[in-house]
GUSESE-176583 format. One record per residue (C-alpha): residue number from 1; residue in one letter; x negated, y, z negated. Coordinates in nm, 3 decimals. Each point is the difference from the previous one (the first is absolute). Layout:
<rs>
<r filo="NUM" torfi="A" xx="X" yy="Y" zz="Z"/>
...
</rs>
This chain:
<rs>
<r filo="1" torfi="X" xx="0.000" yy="0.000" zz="0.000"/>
<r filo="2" torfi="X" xx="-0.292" yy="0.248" zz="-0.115"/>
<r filo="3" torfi="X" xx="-0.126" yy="-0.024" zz="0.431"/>
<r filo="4" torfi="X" xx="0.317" yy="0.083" zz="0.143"/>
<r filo="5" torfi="X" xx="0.008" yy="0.228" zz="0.233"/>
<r filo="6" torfi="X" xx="0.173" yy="0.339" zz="-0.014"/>
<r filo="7" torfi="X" xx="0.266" yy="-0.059" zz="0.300"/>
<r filo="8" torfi="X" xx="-0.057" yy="0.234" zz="0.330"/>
<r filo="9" torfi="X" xx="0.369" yy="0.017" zz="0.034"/>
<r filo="10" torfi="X" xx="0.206" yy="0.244" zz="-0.231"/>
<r filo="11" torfi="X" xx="0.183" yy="-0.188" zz="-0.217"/>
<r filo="12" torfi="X" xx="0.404" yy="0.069" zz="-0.009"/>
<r filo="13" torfi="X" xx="0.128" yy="-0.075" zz="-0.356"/>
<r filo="14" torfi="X" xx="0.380" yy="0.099" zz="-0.024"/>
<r filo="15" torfi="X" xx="0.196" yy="0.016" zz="-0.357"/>
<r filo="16" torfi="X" xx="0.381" yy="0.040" zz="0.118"/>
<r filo="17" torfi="X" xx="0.143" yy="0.176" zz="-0.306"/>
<r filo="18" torfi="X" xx="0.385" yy="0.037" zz="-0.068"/>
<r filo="19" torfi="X" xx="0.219" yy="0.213" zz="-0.244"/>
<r filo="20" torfi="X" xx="-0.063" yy="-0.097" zz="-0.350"/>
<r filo="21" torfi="X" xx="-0.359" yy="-0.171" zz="0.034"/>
<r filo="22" torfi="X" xx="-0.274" yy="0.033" zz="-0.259"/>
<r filo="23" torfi="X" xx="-0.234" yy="0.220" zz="0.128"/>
<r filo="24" torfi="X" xx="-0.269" yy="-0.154" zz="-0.204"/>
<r filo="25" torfi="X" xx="0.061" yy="-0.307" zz="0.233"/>
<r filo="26" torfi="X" xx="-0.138" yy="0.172" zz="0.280"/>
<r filo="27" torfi="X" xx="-0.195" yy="0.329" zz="-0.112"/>
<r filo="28" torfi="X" xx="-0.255" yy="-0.202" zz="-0.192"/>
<r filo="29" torfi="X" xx="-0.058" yy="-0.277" zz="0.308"/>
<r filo="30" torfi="X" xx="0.010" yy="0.296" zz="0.254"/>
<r filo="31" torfi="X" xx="-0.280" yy="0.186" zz="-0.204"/>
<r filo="32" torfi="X" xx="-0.246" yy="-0.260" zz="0.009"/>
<r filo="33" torfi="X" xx="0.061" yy="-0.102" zz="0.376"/>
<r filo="34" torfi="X" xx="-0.011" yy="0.371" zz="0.111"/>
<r filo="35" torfi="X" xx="-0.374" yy="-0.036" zz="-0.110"/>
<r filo="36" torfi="X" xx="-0.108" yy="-0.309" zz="0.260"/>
<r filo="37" torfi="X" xx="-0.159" yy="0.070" zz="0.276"/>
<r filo="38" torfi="X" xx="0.158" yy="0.024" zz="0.335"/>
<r filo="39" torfi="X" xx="0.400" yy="-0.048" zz="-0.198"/>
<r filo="40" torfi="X" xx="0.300" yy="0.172" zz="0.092"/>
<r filo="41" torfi="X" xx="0.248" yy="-0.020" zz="-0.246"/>
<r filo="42" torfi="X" xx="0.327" yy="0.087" zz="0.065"/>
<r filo="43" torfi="X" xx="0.330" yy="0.039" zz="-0.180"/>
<r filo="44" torfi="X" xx="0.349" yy="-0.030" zz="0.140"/>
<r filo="45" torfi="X" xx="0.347" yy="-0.013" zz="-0.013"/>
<r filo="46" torfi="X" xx="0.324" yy="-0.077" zz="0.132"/>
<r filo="47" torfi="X" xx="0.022" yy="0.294" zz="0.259"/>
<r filo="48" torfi="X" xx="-0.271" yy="0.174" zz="-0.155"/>
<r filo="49" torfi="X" xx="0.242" yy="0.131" zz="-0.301"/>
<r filo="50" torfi="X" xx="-0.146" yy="0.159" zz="-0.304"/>
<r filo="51" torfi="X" xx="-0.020" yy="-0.280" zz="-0.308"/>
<r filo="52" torfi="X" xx="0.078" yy="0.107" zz="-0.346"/>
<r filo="53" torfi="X" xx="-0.213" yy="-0.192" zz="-0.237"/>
<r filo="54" torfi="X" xx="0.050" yy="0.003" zz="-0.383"/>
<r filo="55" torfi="X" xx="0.030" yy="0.406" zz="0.049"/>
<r filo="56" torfi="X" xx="-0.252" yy="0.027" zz="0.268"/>
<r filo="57" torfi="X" xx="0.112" yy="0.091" zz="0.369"/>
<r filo="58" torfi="X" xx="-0.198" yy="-0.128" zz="0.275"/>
<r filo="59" torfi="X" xx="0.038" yy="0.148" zz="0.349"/>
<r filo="60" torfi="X" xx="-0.193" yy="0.011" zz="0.328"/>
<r filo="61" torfi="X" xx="0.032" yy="-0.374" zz="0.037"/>
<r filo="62" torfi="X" xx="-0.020" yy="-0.230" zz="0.266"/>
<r filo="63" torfi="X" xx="0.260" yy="-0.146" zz="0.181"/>
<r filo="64" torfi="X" xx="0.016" yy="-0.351" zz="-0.116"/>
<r filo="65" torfi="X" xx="0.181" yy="-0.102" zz="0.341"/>
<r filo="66" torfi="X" xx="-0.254" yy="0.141" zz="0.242"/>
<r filo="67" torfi="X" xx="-0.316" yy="-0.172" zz="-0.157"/>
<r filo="68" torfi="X" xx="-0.083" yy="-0.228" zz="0.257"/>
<r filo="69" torfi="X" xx="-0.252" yy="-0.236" zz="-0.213"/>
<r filo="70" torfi="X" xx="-0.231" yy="-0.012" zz="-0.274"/>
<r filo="71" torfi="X" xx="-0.299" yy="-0.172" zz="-0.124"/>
<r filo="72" torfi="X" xx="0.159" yy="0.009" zz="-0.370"/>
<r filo="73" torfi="X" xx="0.368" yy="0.014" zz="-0.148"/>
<r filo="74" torfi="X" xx="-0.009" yy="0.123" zz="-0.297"/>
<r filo="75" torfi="X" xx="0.331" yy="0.005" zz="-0.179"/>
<r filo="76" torfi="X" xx="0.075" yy="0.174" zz="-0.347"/>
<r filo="77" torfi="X" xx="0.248" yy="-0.102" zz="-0.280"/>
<r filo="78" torfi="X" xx="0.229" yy="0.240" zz="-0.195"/>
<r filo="79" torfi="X" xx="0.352" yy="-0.031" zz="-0.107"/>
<r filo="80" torfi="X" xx="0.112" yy="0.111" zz="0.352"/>
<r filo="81" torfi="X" xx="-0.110" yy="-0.343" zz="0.106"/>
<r filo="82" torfi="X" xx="0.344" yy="-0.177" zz="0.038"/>
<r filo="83" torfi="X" xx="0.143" yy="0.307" zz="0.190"/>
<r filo="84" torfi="X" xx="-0.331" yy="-0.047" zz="0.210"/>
<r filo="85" torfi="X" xx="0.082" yy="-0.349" zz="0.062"/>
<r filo="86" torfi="X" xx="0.364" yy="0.064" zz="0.087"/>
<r filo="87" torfi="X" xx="-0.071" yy="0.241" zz="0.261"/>
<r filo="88" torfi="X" xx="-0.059" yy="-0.176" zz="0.321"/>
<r filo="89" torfi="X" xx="-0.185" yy="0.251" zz="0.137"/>
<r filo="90" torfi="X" xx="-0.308" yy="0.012" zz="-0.236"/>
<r filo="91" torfi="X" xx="0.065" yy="-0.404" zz="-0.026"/>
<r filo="92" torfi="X" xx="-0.066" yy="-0.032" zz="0.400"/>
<r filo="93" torfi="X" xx="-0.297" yy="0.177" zz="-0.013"/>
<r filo="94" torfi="X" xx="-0.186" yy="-0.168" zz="-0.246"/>
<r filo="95" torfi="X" xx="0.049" yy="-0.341" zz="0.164"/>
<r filo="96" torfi="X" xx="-0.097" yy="0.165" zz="0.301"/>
<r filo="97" torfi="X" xx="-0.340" yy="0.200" zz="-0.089"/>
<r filo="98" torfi="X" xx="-0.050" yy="-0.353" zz="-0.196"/>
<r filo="99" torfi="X" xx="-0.017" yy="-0.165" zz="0.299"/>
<r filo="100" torfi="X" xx="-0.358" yy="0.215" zz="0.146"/>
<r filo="101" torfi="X" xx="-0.160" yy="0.035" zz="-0.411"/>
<r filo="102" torfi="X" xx="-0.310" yy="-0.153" zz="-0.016"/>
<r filo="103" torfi="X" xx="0.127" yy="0.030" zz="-0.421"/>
<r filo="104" torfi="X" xx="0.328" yy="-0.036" zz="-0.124"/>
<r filo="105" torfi="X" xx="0.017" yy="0.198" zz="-0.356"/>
<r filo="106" torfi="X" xx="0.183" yy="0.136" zz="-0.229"/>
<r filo="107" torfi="X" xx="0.002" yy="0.129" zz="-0.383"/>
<r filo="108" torfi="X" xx="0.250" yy="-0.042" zz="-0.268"/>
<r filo="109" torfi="X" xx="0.360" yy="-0.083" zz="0.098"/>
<r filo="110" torfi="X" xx="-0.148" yy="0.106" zz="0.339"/>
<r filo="111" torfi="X" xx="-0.027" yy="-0.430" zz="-0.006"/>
<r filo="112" torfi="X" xx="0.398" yy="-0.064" zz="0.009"/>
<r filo="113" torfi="X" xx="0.024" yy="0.264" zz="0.331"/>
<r filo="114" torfi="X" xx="-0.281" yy="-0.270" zz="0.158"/>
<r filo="115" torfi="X" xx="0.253" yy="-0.239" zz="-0.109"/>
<r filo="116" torfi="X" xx="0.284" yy="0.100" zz="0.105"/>
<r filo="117" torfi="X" xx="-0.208" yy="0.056" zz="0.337"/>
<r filo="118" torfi="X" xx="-0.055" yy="-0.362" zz="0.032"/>
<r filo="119" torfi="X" xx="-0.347" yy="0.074" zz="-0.056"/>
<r filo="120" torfi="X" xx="-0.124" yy="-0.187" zz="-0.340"/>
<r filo="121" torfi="X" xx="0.194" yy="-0.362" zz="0.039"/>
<r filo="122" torfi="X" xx="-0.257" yy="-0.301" zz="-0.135"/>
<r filo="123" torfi="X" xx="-0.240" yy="0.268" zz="-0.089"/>
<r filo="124" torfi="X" xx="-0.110" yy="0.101" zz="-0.337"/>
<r filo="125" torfi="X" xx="0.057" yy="0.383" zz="-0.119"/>
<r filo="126" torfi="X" xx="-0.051" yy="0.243" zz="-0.230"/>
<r filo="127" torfi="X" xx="0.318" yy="0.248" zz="-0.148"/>
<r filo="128" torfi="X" xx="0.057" yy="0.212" zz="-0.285"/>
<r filo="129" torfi="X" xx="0.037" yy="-0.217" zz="-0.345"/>
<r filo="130" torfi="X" xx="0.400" yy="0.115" zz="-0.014"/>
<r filo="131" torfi="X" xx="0.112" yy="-0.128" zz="0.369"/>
<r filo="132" torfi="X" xx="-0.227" yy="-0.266" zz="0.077"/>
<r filo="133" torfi="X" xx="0.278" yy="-0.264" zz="-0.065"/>
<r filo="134" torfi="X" xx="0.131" yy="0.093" zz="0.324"/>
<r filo="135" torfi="X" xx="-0.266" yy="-0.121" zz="0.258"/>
<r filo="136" torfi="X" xx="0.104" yy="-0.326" zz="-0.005"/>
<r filo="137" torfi="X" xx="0.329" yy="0.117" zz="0.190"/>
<r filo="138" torfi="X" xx="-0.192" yy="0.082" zz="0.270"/>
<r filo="139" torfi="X" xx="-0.234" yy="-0.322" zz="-0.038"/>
<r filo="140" torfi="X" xx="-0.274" yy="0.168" zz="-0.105"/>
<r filo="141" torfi="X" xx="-0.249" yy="-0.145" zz="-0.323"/>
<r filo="142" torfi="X" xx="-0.018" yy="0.233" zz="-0.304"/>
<r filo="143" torfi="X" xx="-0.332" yy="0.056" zz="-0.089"/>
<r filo="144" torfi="X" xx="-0.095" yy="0.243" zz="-0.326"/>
<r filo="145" torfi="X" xx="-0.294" yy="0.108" zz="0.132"/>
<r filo="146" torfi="X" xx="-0.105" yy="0.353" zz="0.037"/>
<r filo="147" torfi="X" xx="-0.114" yy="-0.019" zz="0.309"/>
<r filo="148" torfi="X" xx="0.078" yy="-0.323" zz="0.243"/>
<r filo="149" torfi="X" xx="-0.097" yy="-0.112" zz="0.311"/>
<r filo="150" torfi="X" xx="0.148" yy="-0.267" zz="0.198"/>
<r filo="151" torfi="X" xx="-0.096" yy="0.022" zz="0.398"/>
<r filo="152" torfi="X" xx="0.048" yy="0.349" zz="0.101"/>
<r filo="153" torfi="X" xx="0.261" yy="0.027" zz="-0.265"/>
<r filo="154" torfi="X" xx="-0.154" yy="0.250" zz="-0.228"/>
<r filo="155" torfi="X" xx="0.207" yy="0.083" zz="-0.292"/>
<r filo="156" torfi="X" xx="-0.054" yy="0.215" zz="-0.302"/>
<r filo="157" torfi="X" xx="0.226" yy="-0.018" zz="-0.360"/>
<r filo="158" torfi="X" xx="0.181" yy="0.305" zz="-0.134"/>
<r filo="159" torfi="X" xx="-0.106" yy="0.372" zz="0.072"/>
<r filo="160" torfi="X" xx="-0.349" yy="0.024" zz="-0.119"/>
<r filo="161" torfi="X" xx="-0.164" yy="-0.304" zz="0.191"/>
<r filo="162" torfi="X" xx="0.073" yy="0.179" zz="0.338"/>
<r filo="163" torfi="X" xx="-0.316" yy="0.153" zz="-0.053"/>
<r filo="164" torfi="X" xx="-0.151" yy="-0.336" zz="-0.096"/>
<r filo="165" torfi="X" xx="0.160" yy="-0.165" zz="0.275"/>
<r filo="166" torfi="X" xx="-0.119" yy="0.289" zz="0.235"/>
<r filo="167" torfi="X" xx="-0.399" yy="-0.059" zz="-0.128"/>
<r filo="168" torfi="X" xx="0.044" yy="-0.340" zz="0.044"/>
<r filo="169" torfi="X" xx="0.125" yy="0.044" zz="0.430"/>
<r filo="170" torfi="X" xx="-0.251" yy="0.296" zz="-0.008"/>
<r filo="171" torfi="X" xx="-0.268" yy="-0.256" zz="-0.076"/>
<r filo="172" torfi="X" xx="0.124" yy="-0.253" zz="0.297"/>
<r filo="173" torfi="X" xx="0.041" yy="0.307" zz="0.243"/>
<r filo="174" torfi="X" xx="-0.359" yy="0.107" zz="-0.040"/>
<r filo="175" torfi="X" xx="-0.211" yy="-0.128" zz="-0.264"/>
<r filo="176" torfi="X" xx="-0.068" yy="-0.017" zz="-0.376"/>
<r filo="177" torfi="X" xx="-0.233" yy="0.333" zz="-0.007"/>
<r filo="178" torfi="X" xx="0.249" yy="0.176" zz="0.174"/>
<r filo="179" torfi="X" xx="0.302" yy="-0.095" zz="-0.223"/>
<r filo="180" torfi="X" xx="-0.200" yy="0.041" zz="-0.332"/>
<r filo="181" torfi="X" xx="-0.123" yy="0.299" zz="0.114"/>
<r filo="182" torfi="X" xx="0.365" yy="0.166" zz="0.065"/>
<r filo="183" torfi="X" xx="0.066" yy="-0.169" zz="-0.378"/>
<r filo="184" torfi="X" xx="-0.258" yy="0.242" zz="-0.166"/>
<r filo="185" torfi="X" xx="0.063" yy="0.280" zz="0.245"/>
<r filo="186" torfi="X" xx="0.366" yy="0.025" zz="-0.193"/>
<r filo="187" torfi="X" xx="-0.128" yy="-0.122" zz="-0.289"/>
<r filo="188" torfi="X" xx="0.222" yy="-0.317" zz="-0.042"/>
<r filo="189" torfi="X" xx="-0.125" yy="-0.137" zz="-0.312"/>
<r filo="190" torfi="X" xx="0.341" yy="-0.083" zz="-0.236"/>
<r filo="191" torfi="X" xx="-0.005" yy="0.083" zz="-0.374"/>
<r filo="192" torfi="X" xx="0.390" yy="0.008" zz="-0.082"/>
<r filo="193" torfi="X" xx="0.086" yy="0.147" zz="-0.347"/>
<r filo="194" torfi="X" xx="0.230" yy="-0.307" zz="-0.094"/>
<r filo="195" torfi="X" xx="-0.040" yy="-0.324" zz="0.095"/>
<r filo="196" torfi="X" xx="0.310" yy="-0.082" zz="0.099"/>
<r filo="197" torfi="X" xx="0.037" yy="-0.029" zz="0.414"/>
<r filo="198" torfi="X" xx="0.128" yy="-0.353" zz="-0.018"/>
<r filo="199" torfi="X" xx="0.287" yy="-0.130" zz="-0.199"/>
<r filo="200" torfi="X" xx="-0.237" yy="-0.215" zz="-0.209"/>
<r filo="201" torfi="X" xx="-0.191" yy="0.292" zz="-0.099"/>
<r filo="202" torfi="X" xx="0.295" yy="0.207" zz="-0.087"/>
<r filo="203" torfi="X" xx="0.174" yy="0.027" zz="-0.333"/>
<r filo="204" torfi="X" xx="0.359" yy="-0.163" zz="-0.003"/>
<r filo="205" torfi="X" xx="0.139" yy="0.348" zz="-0.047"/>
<r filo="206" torfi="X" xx="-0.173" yy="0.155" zz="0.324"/>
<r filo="207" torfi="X" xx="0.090" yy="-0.308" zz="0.211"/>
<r filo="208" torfi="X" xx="0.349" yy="0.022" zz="-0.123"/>
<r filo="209" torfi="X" xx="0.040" yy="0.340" zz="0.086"/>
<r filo="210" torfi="X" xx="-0.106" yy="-0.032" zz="0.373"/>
<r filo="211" torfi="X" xx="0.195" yy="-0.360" zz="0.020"/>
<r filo="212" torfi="X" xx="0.346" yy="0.201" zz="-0.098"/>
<r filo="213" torfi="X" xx="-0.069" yy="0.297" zz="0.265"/>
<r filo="214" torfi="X" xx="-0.080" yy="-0.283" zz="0.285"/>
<r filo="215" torfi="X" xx="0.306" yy="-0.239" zz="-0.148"/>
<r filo="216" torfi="X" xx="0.286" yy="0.296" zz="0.153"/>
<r filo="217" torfi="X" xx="-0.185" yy="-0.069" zz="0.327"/>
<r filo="218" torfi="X" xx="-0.082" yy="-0.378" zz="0.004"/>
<r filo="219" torfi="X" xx="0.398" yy="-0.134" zz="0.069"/>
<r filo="220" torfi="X" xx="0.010" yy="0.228" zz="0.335"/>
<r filo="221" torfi="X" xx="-0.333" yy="-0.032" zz="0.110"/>
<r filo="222" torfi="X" xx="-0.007" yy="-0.376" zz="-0.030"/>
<r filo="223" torfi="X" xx="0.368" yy="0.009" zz="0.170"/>
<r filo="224" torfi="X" xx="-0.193" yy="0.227" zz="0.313"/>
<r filo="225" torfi="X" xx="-0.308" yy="-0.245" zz="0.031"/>
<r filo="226" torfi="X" xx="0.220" yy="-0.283" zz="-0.014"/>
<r filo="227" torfi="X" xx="0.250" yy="0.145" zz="0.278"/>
<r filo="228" torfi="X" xx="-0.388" yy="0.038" zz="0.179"/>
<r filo="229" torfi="X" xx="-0.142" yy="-0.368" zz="-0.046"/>
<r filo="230" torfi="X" xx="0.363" yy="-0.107" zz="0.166"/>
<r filo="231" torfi="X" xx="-0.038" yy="0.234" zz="0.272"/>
<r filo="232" torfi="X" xx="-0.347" yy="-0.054" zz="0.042"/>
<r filo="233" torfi="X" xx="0.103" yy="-0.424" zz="0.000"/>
<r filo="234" torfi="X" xx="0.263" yy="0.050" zz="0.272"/>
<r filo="235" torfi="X" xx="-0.265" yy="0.154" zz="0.230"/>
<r filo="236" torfi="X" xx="-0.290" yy="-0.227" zz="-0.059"/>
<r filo="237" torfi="X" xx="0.316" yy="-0.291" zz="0.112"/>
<r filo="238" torfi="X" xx="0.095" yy="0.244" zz="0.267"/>
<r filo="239" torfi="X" xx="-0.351" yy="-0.006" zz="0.119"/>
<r filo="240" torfi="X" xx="-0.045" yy="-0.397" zz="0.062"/>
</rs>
């Protein structure tokens, strides 16, 4: 890995975003690939709309329905995710720029969009703590890990391992000294003030809280992905 070569070719690495996604999901992969060499990144939309995420408007995006290809899909999580998924549009062109990636990725719930995509069955995937239950619907493996590779199936867990998850494809697209250098160019060296970023870690009070603010969710969103596993089940027997 440490001799591979920087690639002649710019690199086209698209994160289609959607109303209501994290913006952690994306901001924090996008930082560290718009310091490779030779990388485009590029952000995008359903008809190039402005995104509001958690307060923050982004605008001047991409049309997600005019990118032809790209070398890496990058898709982000939030709690916009199911409306993502249910909106045929955005759905479309996933599995389609899916079909040129050279890397298939995502971070957080970004995971159940592959899914619902058709993109992660038999293959083993990462997913933020509180939703992984739901891969399997879409045939994909759970997998805790922080960061977790399978093929070109790169998948990072909640939020903060996008930027682990983006070292880690940083370090495939060029080399080691490149991707360790971007690490201590933005200083990414974790300290947290409390140990508690897991549910093992955290104190039954803290998980509790955070379990009753995603239980008023959970009934509809489960409802949503399982309306998309069926839909997504119909086409695969559609297709053969």
């Amino acid at each position: 890995m440490s001799n591979r070569l920087i690639p002649t070719d710019p690199l086209n690495i698209v994160f289609p975003i959607y109303p209501e996604v994290t913006h952690l999901d994306f901001t924090g992969p996008h930082q560290v690939f718009a310091r490779l060499p030779n990388v485009k990144p590029i952000v995008a939309s359903v008809e190039g709309k402005p995104v509001n995420a958690d307060g923050l408007i982004f605008s001047g995006l991409s049309s997600l329905e005019e990118i032809e290809r790209c070398d890496v899909l990058c898709v982000p999580g939030g709690f916009g995710c199911v409306a993502a998924i249910e909106d045929p549009t955005y759905l479309s062109a996933i599995r389609r720029l899916a079909l040129s990636a050279r890397y298939i990725t995502s971070v957080c719930t970004g995971s159940l969009i592959l899914g619902a995509a058709g993109l992660l069955k038999g293959r083993r995937s990462a997913c933020h703590w509180a939703w992984r239950e739901f891969l399997p619907l879409f045939g994909a493996i759970p997998d805790e890990g922080r960061v977790v590779s399978d093929g070109n199936i790169i998948t990072g867990g909640g939020v903060t391992a996008g930027i682990d998850f983006a070292l880690t494809l940083a370090a495939e697209l060029t080399n080691l000294t490149i991707a360790q250098s971007i690490q201590l160019g933005i200083e990414y060296a974790p300290a947290p003030p409390f140990d508690c970023g897991t549910p093992d870690r955290a104190s039954k009070e803290v998980l509790n809280q955070v379990l009753a603010r995603n239980v008023k969710i959970a009934p509809n969103r489960r409802a949503a992905l399982e309306r998309a596993a069926a839909e997504l089940g119909q086409m695969t027997q559609t297709t053969h």
